[in-house]
N, C-alpha and C positions, 0 to 999 in steps of 0.2 A: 689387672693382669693376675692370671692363677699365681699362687706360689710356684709349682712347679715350672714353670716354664720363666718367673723370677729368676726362679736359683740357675735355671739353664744357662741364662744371661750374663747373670754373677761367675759362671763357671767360664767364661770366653773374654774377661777381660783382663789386660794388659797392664800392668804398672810400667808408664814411660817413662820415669824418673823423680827422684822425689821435690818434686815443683809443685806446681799450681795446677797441670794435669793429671794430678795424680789419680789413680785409680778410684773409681765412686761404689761404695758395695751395693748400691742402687741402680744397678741395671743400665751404666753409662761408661763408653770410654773416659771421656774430658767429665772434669766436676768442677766448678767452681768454689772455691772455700767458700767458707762459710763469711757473710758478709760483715757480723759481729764477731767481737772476740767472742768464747766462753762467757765472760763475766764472773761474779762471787757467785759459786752455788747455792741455790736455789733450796733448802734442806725444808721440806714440811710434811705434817700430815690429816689426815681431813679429817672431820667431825671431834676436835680435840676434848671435848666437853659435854660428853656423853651423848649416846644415841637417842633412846626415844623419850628420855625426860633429861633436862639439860641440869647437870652435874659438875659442879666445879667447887667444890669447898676445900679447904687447908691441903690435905693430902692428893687431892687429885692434883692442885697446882704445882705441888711438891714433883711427882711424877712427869707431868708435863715438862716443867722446868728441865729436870733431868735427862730427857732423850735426849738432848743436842741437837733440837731443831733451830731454825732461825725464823720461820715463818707457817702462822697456821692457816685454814681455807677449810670457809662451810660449816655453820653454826645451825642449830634448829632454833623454831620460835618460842622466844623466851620473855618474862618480865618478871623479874620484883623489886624490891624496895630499893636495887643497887641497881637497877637499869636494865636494859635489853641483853639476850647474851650477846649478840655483836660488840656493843659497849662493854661490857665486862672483860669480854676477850681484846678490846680494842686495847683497854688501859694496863691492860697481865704483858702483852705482846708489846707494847710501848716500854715499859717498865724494865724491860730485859733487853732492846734495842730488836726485837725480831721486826720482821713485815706481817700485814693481816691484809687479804684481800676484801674490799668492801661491793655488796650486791644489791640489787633493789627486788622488793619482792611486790607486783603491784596486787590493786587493791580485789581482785577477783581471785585469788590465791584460795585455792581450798586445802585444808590440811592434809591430802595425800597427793596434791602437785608436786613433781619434783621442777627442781632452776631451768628456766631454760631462758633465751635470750629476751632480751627487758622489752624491746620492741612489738614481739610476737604474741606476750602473755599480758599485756596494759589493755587496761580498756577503753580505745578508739585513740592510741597515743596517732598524733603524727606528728609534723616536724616543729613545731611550737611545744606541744604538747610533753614531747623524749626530751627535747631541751631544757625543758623545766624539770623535770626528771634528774636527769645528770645533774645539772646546776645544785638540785638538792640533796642528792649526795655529796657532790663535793664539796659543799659549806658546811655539809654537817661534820666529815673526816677531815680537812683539807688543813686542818691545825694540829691534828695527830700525828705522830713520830711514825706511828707502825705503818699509819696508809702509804699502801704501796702500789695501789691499783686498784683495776675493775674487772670482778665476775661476773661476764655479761653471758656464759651461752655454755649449754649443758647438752648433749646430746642433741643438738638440734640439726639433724642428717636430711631432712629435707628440701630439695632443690627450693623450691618456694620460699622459704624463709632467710636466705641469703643476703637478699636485698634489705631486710628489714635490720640484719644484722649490720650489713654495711653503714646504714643509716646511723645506725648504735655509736659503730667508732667514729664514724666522722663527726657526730654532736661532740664525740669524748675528744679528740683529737683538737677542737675548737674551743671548746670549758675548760680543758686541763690537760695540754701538750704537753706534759713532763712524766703523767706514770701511764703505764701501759695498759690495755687490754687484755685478756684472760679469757679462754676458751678450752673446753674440756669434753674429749668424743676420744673414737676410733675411728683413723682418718678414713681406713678404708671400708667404713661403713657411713658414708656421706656419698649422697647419690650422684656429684659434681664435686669431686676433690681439688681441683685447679679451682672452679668457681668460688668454694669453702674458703678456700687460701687467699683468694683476690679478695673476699668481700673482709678478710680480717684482716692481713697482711696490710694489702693497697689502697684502702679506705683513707687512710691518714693513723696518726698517734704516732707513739713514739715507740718500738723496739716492742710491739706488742708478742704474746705468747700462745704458743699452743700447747694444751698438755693432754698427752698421747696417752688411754688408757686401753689396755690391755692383758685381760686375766689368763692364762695358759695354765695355769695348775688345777685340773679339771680333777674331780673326786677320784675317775679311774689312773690319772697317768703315775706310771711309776717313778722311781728316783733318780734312775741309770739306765742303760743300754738304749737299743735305736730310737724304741717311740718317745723316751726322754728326750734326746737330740730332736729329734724332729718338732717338737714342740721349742725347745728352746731354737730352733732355727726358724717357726712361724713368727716368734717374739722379737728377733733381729730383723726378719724381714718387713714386720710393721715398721719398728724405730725405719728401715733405711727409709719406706715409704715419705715418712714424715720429713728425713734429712735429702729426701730427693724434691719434697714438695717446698722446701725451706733456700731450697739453692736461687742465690740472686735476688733473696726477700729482706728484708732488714726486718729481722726477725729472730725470736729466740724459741726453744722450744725444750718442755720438760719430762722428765719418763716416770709415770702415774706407776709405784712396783705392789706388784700384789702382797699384801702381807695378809688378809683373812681367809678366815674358812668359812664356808655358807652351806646352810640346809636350808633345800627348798624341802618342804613336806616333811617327806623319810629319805629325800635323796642328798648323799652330800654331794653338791654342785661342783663345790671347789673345796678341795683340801690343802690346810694349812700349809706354807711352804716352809719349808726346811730353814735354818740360819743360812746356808750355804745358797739355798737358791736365793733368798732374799740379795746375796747381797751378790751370785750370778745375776740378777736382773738390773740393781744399780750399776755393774761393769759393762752391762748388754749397753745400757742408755748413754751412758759416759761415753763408751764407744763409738756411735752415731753422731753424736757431737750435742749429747743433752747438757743445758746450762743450771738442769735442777733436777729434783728427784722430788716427789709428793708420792707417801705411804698412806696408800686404802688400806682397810682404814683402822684410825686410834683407837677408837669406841665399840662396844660391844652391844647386841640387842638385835629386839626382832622389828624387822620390816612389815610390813602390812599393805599388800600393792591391793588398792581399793580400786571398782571401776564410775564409771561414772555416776552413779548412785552412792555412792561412798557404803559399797557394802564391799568385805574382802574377797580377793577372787587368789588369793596366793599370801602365802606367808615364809619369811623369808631370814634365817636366824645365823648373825655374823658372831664371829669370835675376831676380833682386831687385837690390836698392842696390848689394852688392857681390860677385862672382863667385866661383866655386867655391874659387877659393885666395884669396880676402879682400881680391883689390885692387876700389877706385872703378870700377864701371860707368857708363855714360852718365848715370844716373838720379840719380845719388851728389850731383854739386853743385846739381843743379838742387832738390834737397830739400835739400839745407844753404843755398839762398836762401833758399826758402820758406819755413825755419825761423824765419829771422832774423828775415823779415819778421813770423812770426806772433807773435814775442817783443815785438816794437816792438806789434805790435796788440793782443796782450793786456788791459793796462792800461787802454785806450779800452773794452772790452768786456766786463770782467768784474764791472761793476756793473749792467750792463745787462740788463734781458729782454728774450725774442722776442716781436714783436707780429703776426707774418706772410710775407707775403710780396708782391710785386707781379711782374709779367712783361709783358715786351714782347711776349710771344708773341700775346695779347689785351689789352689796357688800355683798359677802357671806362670811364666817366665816375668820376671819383673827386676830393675836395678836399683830396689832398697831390701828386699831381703828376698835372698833365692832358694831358702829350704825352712821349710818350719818341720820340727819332729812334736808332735801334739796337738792336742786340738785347743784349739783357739781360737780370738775373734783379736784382732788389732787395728785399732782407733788410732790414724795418722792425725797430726796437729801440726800448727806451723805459725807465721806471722802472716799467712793471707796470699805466699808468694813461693817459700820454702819448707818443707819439711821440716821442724827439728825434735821434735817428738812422739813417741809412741806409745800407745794403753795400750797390756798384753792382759785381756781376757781369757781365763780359767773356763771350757766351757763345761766341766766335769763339775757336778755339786755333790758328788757320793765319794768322790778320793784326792787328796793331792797329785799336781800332777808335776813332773820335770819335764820342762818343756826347752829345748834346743832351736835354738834361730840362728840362722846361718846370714851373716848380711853382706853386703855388699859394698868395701872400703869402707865403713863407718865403723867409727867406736860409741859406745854406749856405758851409758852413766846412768844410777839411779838417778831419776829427776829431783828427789826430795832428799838424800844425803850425798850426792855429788860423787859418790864409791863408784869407780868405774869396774864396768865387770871381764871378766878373763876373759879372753877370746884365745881359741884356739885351734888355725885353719879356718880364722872368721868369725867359727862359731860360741854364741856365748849361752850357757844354760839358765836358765832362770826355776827357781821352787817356788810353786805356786800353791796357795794351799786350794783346797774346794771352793768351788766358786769367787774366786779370788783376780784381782786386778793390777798392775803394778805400774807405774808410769818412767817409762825413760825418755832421757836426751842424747838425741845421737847426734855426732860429728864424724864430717867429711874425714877420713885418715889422710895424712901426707904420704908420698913414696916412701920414707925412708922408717916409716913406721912396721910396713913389712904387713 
């Protein structure tokens, strides 16, 4: 479905009360919550240990340690006297209690392949063959702390390679029912998004994941006014895609936030986003009802997209978290706040389901909240059945904003210091600073509460 006529959808729906039908920002009256809680957030970021020569001595781990991740994803091919980088990374990431995703790279791998699903890229694997496969992974991790799963499928958008994928999780689902699956696209660039979802989702395993990547900070778009919005409104309308394709799955999913700048040639592709958008895009995710958050990316360096002859036909130069020799870039503390904050948020969230979502963009008649003054995006939560909490996304990243919600007999509490906020005529104001997120608890009023 075009965005446009998405958002037209978004703009005709009802909030019938805060239950289990609660309003879906995904193009539905009825939504079913989300069939997982949240979970502990998800906090990572990819290529932790340098881009095109693998880097990780005293000070880069120093830094690493520092962001306040909990889990990293996506190593380049490495070896010396201390082991694989995967290994290296396995025992840094054990060491400090994080998770590391473990992947298999089979043996026809040329050094400008990029991941893709294990089953589609072996050579002649079939169902004996993928089984041995898994099996060897997981005897090799399956006594490490940090293994927490399988990177089995990278961009692989093609109707045709779905089955092979399925294949994937059901070996994984049969060798090792206890960690998940891991897949990494743009859902709405998979040429059978229902089938994408059946063959990962419904395969078998346990509480498998998708993480939803999507760059919107194009070299031209500005910081503010409409074509701002309209881009961060394309960025919500994938997450809902993904929270409407997750509805009734047992299933988790995470929001891939853009943190680099890239030149292709002489053109900048994408320019660096702001502190403010950075951490607008982790409240976009939160909002949909994402259980993690993974920062494109750490490491800095040039790309080299070779074609089949391995000569280069494009060259492609990132600035991430931290630059080509591993010192803190701009982008560096502004995501070791955001960390922080998501660490303190956690706990508040991971007992919770997603029940929807609301937007200031349209907000027509509903009986949890009847007025918003601001622009916003608000992420409903609940135990699966009821409402009892709200994420009020900031959708401004060039100013603070005061934003006014008018509700509907409920009272409201910070979720994380329990401070109830002044209502007056219902209404309660909230300061939100640039791209900013805040999470409340709201309760039914009694009559005599007034």
């Amino acid at each position: 479905m075009l965005p446009s006529s998405r958002f037209a959808v978004l703009c005709a729906l009802i909030l019938m009360g805060p239950s289990c039908s609660a309003v879906n920002p995904t193009a539905s009256l009825d939504y079913t919550p989300s069939t997982l809680p949240t979970g502990p957030l998800w906090i990572a970021t990819w290529l932790p240990a340098g881009m095109n020569d693998f880097r990780f001595g005293e000070q880069d781990r120093a830094y690493l340690a520092d962001l306040g991740v909990n889990a990293v994803q996506w190593l380049q091919r490495y070896r010396d006297d201390r082991g694989t980088a995967e290994e290296q990374l396995m025992r840094f990431a054990s060491d400090r209690g994080w998770h590391m995703l473990a992947y298999y790279e089979p043996s026809n791998y040329s050094p400008y392949d990029k991941l893709h699903n294990w089953a589609t890229r072996g050579e002649g694997l079939d169902g004996d063959s993928l089984r041995a496969v898994v099996e060897g992974v997981y005897r090799q991790w399956n006594a490490t702390p940090a293994f927490a799963g399988y990177l089995i499928g990278h961009e692989d958008y093609r109707r045709e390679q779905y089955d092979s994928l399925s294949d994937v999780v059901v070996a994984l689902a049969e060798i090792d029912a206890e960690r998940p699956a891991y897949s990494v696209g743009r859902l709405r660039d998979y040429e059978d998004q229902h089938a994408f979802f059946d063959a990962l989702f419904d395969s078998g395993g346990r509480d498998n994941v998708f993480q939803q990547e999507h760059y919107v900070f194009r070299g031209g778009v500005p910081s503010q006014g409409g074509s701002f919005q309209r881009r961060i409104s394309l960025l919500a309308d994938g997450f809902d895609e993904v929270a409407r394709g997750l509805e009734g799955r047992s299933g988790r999913w995470h929001a891939i936030v853009q943190v680099q700048s890239e030149v292709r040639g002489t053109q900048v592709y994408y320019r660096k986003p702001t502190p403010a958008e950075i951490r607008l895009q982790v409240g976009l995710g939160l909002s949909r009802g994402a259980s993690g958050i993974v920062y494109f990316l750490y490491s800095s360096g040039v790309e080299e997209l070779r074609n089949g002859e391995g000569r280069v036909v494009e060259t492609r130069v990132y600035e991430g978290l931290v630059d080509a020799g591993g010192a803190p870039t701009s982008s560096y503390a502004a995501v070791q706040q955001i960390n922080g904050d998501l660490r303190t948020l956690s706990p508040a969230l991971e007992l919770l389901h997603f029940h929807g979502t609301l937007s200031s963009r349209l907000l027509l008649q509903n009986s949890l909240i009847r007025r918003i003054d601001g622009e916003v995006e608000v992420g409903l939560f609940g135990d699966g059945t009821r409402i009892s909490h709200i994420l009020v996304v900031n959708r401004w990243a060039h100013a603070a904003q005061k934003v006014r919600l008018q509700l509907s007999e409920s009272a409201a509490f910070d979720a994380l210091t329990g401070v109830q906020y002044d209502q007056v005529k219902d209404r309660i104001e909230l300061e939100l600073a640039a791209g900013d997120f805040h999470l409340l608890r709201i309760e039914q009023r009694s009559s005599k509460d007034g």
